[in-house]
C-alpha positions as CSV (number, residue, x, y, z in Angstrom):
1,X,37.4,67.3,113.1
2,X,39.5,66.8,116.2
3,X,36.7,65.6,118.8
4,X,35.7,62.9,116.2
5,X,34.1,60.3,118.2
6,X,36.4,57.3,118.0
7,X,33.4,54.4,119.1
8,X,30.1,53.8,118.6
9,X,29.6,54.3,122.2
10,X,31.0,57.8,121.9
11,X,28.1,58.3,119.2
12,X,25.2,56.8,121.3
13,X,26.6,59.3,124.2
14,X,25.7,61.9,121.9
15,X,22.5,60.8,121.3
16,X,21.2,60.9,124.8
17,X,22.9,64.4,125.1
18,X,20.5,65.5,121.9
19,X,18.0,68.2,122.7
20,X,16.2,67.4,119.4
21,X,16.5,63.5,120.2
22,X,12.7,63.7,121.5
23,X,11.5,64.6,117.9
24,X,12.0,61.0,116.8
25,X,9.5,59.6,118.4
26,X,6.7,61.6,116.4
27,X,8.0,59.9,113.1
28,X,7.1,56.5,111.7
29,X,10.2,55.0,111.4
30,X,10.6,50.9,111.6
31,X,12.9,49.5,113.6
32,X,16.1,48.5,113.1
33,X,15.6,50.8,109.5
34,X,18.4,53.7,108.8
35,X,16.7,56.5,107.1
36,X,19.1,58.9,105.3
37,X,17.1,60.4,102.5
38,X,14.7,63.0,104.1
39,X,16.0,65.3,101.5
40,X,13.9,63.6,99.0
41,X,11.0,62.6,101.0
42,X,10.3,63.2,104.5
43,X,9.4,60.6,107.2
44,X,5.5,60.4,108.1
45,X,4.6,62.0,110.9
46,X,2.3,60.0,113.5
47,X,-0.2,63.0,113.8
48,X,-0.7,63.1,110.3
49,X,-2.2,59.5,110.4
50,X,-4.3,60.7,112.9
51,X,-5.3,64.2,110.9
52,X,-5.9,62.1,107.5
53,X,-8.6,60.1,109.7
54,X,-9.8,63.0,110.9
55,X,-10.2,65.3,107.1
56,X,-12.0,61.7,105.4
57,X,-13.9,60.3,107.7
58,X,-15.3,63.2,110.0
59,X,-14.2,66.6,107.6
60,X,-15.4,64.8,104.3
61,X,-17.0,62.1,105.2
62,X,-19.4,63.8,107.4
63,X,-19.1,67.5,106.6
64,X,-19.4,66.3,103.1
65,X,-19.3,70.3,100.8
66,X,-20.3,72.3,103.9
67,X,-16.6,71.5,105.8
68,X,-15.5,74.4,103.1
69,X,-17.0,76.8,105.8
70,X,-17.5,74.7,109.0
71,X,-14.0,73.6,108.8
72,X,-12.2,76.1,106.9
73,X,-11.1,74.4,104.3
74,X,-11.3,77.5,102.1
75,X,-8.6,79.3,103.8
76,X,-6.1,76.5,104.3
77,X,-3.6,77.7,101.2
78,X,-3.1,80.9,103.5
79,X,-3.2,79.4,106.5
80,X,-0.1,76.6,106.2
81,X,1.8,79.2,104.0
82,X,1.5,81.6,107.2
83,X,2.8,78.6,108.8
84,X,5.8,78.4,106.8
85,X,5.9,81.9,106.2
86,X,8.6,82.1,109.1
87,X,10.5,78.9,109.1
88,X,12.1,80.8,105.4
89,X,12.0,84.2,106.7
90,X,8.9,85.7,105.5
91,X,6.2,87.6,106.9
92,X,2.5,86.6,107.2
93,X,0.8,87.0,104.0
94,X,3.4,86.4,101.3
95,X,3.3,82.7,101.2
96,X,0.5,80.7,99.8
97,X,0.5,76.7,99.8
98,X,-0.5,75.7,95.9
99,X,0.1,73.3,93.0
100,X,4.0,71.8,92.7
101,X,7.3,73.4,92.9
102,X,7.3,73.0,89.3
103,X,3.7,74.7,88.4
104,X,4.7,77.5,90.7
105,X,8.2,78.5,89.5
106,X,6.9,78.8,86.0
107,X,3.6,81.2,87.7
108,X,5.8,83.6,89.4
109,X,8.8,83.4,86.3
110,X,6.2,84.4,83.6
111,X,5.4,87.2,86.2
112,X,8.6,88.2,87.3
113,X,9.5,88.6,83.5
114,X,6.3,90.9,83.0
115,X,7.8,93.2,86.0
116,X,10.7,94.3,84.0
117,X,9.5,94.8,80.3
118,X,12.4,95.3,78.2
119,X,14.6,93.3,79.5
120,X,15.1,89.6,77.7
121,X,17.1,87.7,80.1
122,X,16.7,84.9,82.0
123,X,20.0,83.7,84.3
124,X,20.3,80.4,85.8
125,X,23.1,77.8,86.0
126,X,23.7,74.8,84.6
127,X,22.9,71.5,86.8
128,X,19.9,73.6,88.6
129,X,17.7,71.0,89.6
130,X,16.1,69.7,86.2
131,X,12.4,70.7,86.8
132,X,13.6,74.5,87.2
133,X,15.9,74.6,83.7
134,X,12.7,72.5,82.2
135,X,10.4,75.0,83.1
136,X,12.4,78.2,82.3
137,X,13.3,76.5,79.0
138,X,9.2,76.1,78.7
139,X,8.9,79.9,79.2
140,X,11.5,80.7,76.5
141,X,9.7,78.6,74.5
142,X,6.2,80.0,74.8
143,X,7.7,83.4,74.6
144,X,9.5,83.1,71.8
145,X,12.2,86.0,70.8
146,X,11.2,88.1,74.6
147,X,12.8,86.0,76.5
148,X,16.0,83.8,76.6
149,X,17.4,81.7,79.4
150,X,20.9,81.8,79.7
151,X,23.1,80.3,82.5
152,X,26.7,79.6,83.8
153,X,28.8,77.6,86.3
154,X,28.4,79.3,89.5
155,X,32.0,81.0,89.6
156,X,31.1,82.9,86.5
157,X,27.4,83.7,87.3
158,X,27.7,87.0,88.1
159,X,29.1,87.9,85.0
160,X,25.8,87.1,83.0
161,X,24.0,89.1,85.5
162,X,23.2,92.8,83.7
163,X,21.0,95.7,82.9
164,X,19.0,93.1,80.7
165,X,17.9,90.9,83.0
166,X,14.8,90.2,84.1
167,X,15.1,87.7,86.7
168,X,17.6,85.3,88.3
169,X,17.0,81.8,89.0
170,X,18.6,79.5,91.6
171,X,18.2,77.1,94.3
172,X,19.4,78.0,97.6
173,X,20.6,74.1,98.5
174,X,22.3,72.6,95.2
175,X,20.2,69.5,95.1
176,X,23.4,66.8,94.0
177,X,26.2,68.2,95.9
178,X,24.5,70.4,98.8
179,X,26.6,73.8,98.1
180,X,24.9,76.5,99.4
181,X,24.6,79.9,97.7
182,X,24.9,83.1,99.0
183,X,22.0,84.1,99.1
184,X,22.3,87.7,100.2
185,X,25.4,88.0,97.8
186,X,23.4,87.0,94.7
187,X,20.0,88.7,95.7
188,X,21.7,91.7,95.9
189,X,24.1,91.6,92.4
190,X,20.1,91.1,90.8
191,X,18.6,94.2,92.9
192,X,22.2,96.0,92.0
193,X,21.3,95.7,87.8
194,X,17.6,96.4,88.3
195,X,17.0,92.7,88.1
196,X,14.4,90.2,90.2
197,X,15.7,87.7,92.0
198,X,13.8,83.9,92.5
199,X,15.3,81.0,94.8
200,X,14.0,77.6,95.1
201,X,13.8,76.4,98.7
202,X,12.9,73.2,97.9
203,X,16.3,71.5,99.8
204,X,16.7,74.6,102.0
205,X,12.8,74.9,104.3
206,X,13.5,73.3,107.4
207,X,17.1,72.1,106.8
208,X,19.1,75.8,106.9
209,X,18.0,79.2,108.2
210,X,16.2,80.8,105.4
211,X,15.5,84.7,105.6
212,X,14.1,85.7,102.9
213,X,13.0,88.9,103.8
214,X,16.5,89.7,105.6
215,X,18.1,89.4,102.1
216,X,15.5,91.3,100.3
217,X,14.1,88.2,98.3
218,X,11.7,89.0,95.6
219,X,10.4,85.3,94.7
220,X,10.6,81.8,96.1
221,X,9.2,78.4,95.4
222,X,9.7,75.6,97.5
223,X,8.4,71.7,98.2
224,X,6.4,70.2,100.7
225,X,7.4,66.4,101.0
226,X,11.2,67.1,102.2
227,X,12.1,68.5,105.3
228,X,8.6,70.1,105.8
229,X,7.3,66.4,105.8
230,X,4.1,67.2,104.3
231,X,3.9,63.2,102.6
232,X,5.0,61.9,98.6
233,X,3.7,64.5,96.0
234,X,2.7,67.1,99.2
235,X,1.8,70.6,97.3
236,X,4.3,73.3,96.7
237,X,4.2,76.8,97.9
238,X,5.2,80.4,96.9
239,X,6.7,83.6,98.4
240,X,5.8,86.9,97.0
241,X,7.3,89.9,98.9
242,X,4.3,92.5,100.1
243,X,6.3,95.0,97.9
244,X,5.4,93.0,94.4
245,X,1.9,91.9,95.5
246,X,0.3,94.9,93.9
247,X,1.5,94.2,90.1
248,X,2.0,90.5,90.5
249,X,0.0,88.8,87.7
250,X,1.2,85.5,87.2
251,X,-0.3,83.9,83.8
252,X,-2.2,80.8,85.7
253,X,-5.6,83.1,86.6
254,X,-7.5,80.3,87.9
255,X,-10.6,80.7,89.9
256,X,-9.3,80.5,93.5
257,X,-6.8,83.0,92.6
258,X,-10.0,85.8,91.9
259,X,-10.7,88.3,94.1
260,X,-14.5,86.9,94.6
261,X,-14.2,83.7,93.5
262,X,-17.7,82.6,94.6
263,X,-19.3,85.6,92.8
264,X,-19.1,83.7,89.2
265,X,-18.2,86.6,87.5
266,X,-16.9,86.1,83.6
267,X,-14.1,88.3,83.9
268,X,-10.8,87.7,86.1
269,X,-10.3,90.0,89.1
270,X,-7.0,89.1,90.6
271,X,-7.0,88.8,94.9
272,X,-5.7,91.6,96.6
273,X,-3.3,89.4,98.3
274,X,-0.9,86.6,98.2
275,X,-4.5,84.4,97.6
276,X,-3.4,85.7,93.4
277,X,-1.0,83.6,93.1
278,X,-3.0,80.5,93.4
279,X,-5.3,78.8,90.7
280,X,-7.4,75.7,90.8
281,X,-9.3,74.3,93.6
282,X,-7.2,73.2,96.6
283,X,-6.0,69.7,97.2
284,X,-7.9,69.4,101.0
285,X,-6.1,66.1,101.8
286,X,-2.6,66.8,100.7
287,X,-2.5,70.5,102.8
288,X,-4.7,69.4,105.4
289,X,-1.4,66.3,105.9
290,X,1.5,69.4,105.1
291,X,0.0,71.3,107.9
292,X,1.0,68.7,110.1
293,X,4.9,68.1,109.3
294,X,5.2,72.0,108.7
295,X,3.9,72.8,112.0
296,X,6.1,69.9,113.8
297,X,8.7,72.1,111.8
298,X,8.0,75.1,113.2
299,X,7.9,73.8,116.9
300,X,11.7,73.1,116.7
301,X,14.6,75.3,117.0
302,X,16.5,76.2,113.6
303,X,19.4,77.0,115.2
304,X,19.3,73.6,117.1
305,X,18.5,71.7,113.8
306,X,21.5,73.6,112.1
307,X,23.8,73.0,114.5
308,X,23.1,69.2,114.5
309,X,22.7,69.2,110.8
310,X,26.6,70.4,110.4
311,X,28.1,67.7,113.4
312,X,25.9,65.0,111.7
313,X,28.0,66.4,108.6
314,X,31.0,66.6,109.9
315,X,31.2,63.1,111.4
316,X,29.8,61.2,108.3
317,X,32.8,62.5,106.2
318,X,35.4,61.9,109.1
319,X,34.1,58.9,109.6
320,X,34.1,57.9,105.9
321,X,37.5,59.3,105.0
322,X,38.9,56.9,107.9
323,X,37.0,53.4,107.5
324,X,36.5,53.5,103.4
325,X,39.8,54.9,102.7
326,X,41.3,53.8,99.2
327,X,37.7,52.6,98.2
328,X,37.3,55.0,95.3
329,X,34.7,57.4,97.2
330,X,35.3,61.1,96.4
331,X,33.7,63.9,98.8
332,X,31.0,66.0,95.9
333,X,29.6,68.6,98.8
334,X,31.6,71.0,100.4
335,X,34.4,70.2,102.8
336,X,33.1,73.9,104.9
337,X,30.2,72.7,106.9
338,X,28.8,76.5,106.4
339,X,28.9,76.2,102.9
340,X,26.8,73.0,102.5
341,X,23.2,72.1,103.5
342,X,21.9,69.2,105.4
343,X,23.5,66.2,103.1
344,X,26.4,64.8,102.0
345,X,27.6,63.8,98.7
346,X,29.9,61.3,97.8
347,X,30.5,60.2,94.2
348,X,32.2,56.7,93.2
349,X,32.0,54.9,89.4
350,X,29.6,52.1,91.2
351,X,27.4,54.4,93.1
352,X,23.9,53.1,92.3
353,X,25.1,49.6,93.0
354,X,26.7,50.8,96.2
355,X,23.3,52.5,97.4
356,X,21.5,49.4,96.8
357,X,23.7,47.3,98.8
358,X,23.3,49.6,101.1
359,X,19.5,49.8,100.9
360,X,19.5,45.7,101.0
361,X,20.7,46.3,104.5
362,X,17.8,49.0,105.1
363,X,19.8,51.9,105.2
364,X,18.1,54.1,103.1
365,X,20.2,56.8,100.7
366,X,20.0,57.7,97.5
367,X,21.8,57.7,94.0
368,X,21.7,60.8,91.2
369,X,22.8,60.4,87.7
370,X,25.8,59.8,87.1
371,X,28.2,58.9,89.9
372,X,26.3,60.7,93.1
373,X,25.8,59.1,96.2
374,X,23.8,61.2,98.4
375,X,23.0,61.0,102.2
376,X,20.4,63.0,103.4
377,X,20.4,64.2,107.6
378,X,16.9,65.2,108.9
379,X,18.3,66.4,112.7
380,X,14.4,65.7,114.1
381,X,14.9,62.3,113.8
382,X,18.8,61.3,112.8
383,X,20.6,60.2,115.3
384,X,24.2,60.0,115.2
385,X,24.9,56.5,116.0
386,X,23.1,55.9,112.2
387,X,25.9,57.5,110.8
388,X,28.3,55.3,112.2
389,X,26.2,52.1,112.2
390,X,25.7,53.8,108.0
391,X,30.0,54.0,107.8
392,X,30.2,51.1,109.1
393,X,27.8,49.1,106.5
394,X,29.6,50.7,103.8
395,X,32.9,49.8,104.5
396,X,31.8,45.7,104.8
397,X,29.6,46.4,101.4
398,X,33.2,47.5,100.0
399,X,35.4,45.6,101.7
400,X,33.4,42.4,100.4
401,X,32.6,43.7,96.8
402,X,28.9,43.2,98.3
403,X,27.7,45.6,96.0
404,X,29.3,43.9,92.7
405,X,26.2,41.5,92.4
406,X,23.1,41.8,89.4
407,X,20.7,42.2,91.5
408,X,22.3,45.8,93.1
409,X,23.4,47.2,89.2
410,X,19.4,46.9,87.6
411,X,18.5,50.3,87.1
412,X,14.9,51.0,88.7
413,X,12.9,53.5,87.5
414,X,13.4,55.8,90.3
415,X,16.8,56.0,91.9
């Protein structure tokens, strides 16, 4: 880019410029720490330390069974999914907070696959994130001979879409190289050959504008513990367009997904509303805590957070491309700052070692099987002078071989 800052003093100006710089200061971040990998987990928000008190020591502590009614805790799977309901584009009542990203893809697949009886084909592409291709593969499996899953590289995919599919599958934000899909384009090839479409928001919620309902979505999953900042292991949530509420019946009939489930009844009544899609009791602590990073979400501006996202982009491969040249770094995300989400991928044939250098000198990324570097930008609390001071640490860690030591090349168990 041509206005490529040329000094770190150039990025620090930009900093005090920021109109999302104030956002930082609600995150527990330790000094002197780099953190470039809120698209795995999100920082903690301060108010959530406070709200966790507040739900164990007054909510459950005190209120012991009776905070169910006194504090609500019966409607909070409606409530925080109303929350997010229009950070991805969707209306109040068609999200519900439940389970994991996995448990609920497989919930409203089985469903989706029950909406168009007949048809026997699943569509995804190969390198979706794991859990998704896992769980569709679990599907084919338990429906054995009704359904298949078939998938292709992205610049064939259409060509696998037809009049017998039931349902397409994809995520929005590719989780190794951040490609975006186009949404609208692929929702509407499904919806053009009678087919359902399903995207997984998991990178996407808080990091791109999401509309779901502009494009006419029919399904969505997503996370909690990225961008939304809802804490490690933070429950999942679903999207279920009013339109498919009706004959929605996804195969995980659990109690709090009954239409009275305090009536005891033998016999499974599905709930009118979005409330079907959930099953088991809900996980107080772990949505009481998402509440708190999804509304510090919702406060901000998405176009703000996009626009940030992108320079933040920009300058990290600039930057790179000039101070690691010749170092063996490949860009893996899209060059077109519209066509990527809020990382950047690099790949290079040491890239674990590389992040752990890096990590050594607490600047936090992240490394993907089998040659991805990957550098996550959360615009409420990145600033730009991290991605030089980041540029900068990586061109010493390769200038030096820094990251050609034993310690930097043991594989942990998560990377």
């Amino acid at each position: 880019m041509s206005d490529t800052p040329l000094s770190r003093d150039d990025l620090v100006d930009l900093d005090q410029d920021d109109p999302l710089a104030h956002y930082r200061d609600q995150f527990e971040l330790e000094e002197g720490l780099i953190y470039l990998d809120g698209n795995s987990l999100g920082a903690l928000p301060k108010a959530a330390k406070t709200r966790v008190a507040e739900l164990v020591e007054r909510e459950w502590g005190q209120g012991l069974i009776r905070s169910w009614n006194t504090h609500d805790w019966i409607s909070l799977p409606e409530r925080v999914g109303d929350k997010i309901a229009p950070i991805i584009g969707a209306a109040p009542g068609e999200v519900v907070v439940a389970d994991s990203t996995s448990v609920n893809l497989f919930k409203l697949a089985a469903a989706a696959v029950r909406m168009r009886p007949g048809r026997h084909k699943i569509v995804s592409e190969p390198g979706n994130f794991p859990t998704d291709l896992y769980i569709l593969q679990g599907l084919e499996a338990f429906l054995p001979g009704e359904i298949r899953l078939e998938t292709a590289p992205r610049e064939r995919l259409e060509t696998l879409i037809d009049e017998d599919t039931a349902l397409v599958v994809l995520t929005h934000v590719h989780y190794k190289s951040g490609e975006l899909f186009d949404m609208a384009a692929i929702t509407a090839k499904a919806h053009e050959v009678g087919a359902l479409m399903l995207w997984d928001l998991s990178h996407s919620a808080g990091a791109v504008p999401v509309d779901l309902n502009g494009v006419d979505a029919d399904f969505a999953v997503g996370c909690g513990y990225k961008y939304l900042n809802g804490g490690p292991g933070a429950p999942g949530y679903l999207f279920v367009a009013k339109r498919h509420q009706a004959a929605f019946r996804q195969p995980l009939s659990g109690w709090f997904g009954h239409a009275e489930p305090f009536a005891m009844r033998d016999d499974y009544q599905p709930a009118p509303t979005i409330k079907r899609g959930l099953c088991g009791t809900t996980g107080v602590l772990a949505t009481g805590v998402l509440e708190v990073g999804v509304e510090l979400m919702a406060s901000a501006d998405m176009a703000l957070i996009r626009a940030k996202s992108q320079r933040l982009g920009e300058l990290f491969i600039s930057l790179v491309e000039r101070h690691c040249a010749g170092q063996g770094f490949a860009l893996a995300s899209p060059r077109d700052a519209d066509r990527r989400g809020s990382q950047v991928s690099l790949t290079h044939e040491q890239g674990f070692a590389i992040i752990q250098a890096l990590i050594a000198r607490h600047i936090i990324g992240d490394f993907r099987a089998p040659n991805i570097l990957r550098f996550g930008f959360t615009p409420l609390y990145t600033r730009y002078v991290d991605i030089w001071d980041t540029v900068q640490a990586l061109a010493n860690i390769m200038a030096t071989r820094e990251w050609d030591q034993p310690e930097f090349k043991t594989i942990t168990a998560v990377t």
